[in-house]
C-alpha positions as CSV (number, residue, x, y, z in Angstrom):
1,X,133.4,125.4,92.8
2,X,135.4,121.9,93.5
3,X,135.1,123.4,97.3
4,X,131.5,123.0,97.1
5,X,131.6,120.0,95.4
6,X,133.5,118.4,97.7
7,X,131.6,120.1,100.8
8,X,128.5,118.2,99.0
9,X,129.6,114.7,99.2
10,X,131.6,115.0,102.7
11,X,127.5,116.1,103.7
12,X,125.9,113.1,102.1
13,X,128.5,110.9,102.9
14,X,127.9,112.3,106.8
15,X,123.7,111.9,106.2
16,X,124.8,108.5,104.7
17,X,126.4,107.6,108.0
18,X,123.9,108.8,110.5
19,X,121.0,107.2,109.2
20,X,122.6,103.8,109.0
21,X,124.8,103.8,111.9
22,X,122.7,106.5,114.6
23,X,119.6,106.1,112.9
24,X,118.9,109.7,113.5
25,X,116.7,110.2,110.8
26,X,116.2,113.6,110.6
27,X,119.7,115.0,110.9
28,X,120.4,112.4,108.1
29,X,118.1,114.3,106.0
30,X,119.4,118.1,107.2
31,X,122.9,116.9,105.9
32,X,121.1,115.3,102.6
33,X,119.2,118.5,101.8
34,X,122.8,120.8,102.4
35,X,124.7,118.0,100.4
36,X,122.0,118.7,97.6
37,X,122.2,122.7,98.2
38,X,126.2,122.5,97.3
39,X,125.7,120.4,94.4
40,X,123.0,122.4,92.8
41,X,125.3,126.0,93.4
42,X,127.5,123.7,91.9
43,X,125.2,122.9,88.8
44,X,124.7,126.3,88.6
45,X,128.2,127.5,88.4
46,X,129.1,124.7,86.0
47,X,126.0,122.6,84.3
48,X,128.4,120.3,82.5
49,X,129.8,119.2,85.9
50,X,128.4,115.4,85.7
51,X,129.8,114.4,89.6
52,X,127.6,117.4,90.9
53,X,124.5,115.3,89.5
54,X,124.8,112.4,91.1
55,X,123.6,113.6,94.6
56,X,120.8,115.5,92.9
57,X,119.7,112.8,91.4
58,X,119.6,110.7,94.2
59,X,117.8,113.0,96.0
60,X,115.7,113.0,93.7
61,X,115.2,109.5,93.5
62,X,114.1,109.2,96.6
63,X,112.2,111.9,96.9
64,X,110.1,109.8,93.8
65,X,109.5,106.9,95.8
66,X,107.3,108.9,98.4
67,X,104.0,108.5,98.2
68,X,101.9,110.7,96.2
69,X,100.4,112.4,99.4
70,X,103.3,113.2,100.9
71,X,105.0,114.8,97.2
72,X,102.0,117.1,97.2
73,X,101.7,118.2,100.6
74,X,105.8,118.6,100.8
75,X,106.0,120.2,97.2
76,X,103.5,121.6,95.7
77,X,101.8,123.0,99.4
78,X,105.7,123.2,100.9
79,X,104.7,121.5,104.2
80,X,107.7,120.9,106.0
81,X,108.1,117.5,107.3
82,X,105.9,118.3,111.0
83,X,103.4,120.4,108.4
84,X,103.1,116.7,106.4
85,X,103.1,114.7,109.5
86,X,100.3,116.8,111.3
87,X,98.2,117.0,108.0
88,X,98.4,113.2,107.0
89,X,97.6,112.3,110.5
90,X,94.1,114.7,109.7
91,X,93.8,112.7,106.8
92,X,94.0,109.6,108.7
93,X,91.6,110.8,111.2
94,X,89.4,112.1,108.6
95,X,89.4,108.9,106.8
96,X,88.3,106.8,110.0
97,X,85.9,108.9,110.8
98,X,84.1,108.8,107.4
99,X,84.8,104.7,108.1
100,X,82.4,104.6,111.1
101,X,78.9,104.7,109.6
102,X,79.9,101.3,107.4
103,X,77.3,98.5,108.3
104,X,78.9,94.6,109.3
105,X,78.6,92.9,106.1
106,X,77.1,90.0,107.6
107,X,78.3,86.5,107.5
108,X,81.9,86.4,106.5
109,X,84.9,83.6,105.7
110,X,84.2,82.2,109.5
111,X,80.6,81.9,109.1
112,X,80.3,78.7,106.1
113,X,78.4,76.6,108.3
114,X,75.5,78.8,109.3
115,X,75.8,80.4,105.7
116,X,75.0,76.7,104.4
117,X,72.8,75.6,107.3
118,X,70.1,78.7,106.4
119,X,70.1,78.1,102.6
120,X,70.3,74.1,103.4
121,X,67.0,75.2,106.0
122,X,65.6,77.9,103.2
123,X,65.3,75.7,100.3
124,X,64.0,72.2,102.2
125,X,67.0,69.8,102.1
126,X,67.3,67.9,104.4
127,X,70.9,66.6,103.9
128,X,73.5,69.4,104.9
129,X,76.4,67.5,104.6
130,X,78.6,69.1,102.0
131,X,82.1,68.5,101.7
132,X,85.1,71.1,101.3
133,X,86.4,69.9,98.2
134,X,83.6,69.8,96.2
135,X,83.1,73.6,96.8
136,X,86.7,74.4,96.5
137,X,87.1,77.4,94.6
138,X,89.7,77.9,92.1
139,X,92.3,81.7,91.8
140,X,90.4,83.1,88.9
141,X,86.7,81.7,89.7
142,X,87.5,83.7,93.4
143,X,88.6,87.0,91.4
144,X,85.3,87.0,89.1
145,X,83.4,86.5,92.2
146,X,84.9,89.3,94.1
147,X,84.2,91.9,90.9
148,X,80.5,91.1,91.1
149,X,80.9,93.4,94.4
150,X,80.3,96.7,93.3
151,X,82.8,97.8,96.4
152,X,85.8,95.7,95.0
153,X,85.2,97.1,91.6
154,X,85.5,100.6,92.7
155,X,88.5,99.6,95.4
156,X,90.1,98.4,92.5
157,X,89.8,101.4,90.1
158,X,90.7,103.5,93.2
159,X,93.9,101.2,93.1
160,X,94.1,101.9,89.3
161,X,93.6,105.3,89.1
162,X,96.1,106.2,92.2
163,X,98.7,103.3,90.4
164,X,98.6,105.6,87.6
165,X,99.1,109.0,89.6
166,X,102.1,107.3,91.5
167,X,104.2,106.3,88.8
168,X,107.7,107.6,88.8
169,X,109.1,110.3,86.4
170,X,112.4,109.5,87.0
171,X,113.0,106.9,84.8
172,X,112.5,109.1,81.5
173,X,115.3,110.0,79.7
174,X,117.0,113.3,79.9
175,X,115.1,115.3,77.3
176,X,111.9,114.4,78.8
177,X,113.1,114.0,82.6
178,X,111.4,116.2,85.7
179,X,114.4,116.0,87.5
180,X,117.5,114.8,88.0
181,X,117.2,111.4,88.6
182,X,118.0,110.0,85.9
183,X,121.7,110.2,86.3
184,X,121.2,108.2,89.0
185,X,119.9,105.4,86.7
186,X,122.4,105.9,84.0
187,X,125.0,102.8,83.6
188,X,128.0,103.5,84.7
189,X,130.7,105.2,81.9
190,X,127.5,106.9,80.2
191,X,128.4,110.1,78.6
192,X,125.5,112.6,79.7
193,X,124.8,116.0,77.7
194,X,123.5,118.1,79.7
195,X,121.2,121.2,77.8
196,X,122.8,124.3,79.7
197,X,119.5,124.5,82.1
């Protein structure tokens, strides 16, 4: 058991190493993925073994912080990395494609002067002379004006509703945790219990 233990770290302390130093990527995270292997045999000969769940953890961790695209089509459809690469680059294809029949939106940032010569010209004044701080437009007078486009509105419960799908599990405590990442995240000199699983 302290064999595979120490087999683990020796294999994350070599994926630490040649991601920052070779910055070869992917044999960092072969070493990562065996350092985690060891350490969850480990876990599994001994659960109360608290060193073993550091690496876990930090796997884990990171492993969190992907986005939510990636977590599903690695986990849940078990897409290796080139299965995850090829389908978000369908995605992004997809995506773009369904972006080509959107219409110009007309007159834009650039465009004040012609915006201001046709209404000047459409309701019979003469006098287009209007200077930029009198329309100056103030943070929250800009953000009002942007949710009275039905677009933003639904871009921004899109943003919501995907915010709330992306937040991470790993900072729940223990009892309630999906993984191991919460060791991680414990302060130094905390005594974990661990429940036997």
């Amino acid at each position: 058991m302290e064999a595979l233990y120490v087999r683990g770290v020796a294999r994350g302390l070599k994926s630490t190493y040649i991601a920052l130093v070779d910055k070869s990527f992917l044999a960092a995270l072969r070493s990562a993925v065996a350092a985690r292997r060891d350490h969850e045999r480990v876990l599994q000969i001994d659960p109360k073994y608290v060193d073993a769940k550091t690496i876990v953890g930090a796997h884990n961790y990171v492993v969190g912080s992907l986005p939510m695209p990636v977590k599903l089509l690695a986990g849940i459809a078990g897409f290796t990395w080139r299965g995850v690469f090829l389908a978000m680059g369908l995605l992004s294809i997809g995506m773009t494609l369904c972006c080509l029949g959107l219409r110009d939106p007309g007159f834009g940032r650039w465009d004040t002067d012609q915006v201001r010569a046709k209404v000047h010209e459409a309701s019979g004044d003469d006098d287009a002379t209007v200077l930029t701080e009198d329309v100056e437009l103030g943070f929250w007078e800009i953000c009002r004006r942007l949710m009275l486009i039905p677009t933003s509105r639904r871009l921004m419960a899109g943003v919501a509703v995907l915010g709330v799908l992306t937040v991470r599990t790993t900072y729940l405590p223990p009892d309630k945790n999906f993984g191991a990442g919460w060791y991680v995240l414990a302060p130094a000199g905390t005594k974990i219990e661990s429940d036997g699983s």
